[in-house]
C-alpha positions as CSV (number, residue, x, y, z in Angstrom):
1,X,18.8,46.1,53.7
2,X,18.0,44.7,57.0
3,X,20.4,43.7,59.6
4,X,18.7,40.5,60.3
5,X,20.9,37.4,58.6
6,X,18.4,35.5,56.1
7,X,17.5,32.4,56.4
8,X,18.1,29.1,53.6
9,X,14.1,29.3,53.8
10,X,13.7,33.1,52.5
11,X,17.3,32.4,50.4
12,X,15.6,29.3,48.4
13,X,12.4,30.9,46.9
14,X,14.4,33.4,45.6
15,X,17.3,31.3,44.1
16,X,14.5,29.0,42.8
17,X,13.1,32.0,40.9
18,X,16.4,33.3,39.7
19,X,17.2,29.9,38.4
20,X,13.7,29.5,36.7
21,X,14.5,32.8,35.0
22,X,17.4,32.3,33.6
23,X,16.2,29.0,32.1
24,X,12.9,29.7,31.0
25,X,14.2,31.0,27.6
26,X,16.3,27.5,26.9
27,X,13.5,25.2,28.2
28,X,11.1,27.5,25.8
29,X,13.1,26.3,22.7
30,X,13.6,23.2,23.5
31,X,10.0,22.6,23.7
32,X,9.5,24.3,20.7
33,X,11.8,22.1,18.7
34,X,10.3,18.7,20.5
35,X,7.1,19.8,19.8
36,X,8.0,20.5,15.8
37,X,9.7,17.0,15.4
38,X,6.6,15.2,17.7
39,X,4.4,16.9,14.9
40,X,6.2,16.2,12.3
41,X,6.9,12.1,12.9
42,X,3.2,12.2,13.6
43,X,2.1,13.8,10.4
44,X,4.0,11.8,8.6
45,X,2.8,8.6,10.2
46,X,-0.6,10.0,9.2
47,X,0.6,10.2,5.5
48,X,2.0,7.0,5.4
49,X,-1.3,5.7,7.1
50,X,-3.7,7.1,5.1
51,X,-1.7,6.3,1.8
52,X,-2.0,2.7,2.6
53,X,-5.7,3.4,3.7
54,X,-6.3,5.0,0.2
55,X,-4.5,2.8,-1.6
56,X,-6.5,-0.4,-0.7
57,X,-9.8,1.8,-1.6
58,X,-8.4,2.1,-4.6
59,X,-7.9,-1.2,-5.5
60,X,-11.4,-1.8,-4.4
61,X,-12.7,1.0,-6.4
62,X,-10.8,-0.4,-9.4
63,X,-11.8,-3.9,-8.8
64,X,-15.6,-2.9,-8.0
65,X,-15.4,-0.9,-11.8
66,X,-14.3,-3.9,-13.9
67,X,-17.3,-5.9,-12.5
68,X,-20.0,-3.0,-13.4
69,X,-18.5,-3.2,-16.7
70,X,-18.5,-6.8,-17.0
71,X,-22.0,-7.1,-15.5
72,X,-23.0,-3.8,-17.9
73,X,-21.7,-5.9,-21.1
74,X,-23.2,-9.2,-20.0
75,X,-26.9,-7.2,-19.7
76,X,-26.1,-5.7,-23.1
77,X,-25.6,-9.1,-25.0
């Protein structure tokens, strides 16, 4: 070691660094875990989205069928 007294300057970097270590690990997981339940609200949003979405098609698709049939049994008579 040098005899020279160190500065706040050289003594912040380096307590800055330390500090970053040692938390790195916790911030890690709790980005992890954010980033699961983020993903997770959003895919379920999705779901919820799209099942409306579909479900409307469906109608549609249901309603669209009982005309061919009608219009199919009309042309038949």
């Amino acid at each position: 070691m040098s005899d020279e007294p160190t500065t706040e300057n050289e003594k912040s970097p380096d307590l800055k660094a330390r500090f970053k270590q040692l938390t790195q690990p916790i911030m890690d997981s709790l980005d992890s875990k954010i980033r699961e339940q983020v993903d997770h609200r959003v895919d379920e949003r999705v779901d919820q989205s799209l099942s409306a979405r579909l479900s409307v098609i469906e109608r549609a698709i249901a309603d669209l069928d009982r005309e061919v049939k009608e219009l199919k049994k009309k042309a038949s008579s």
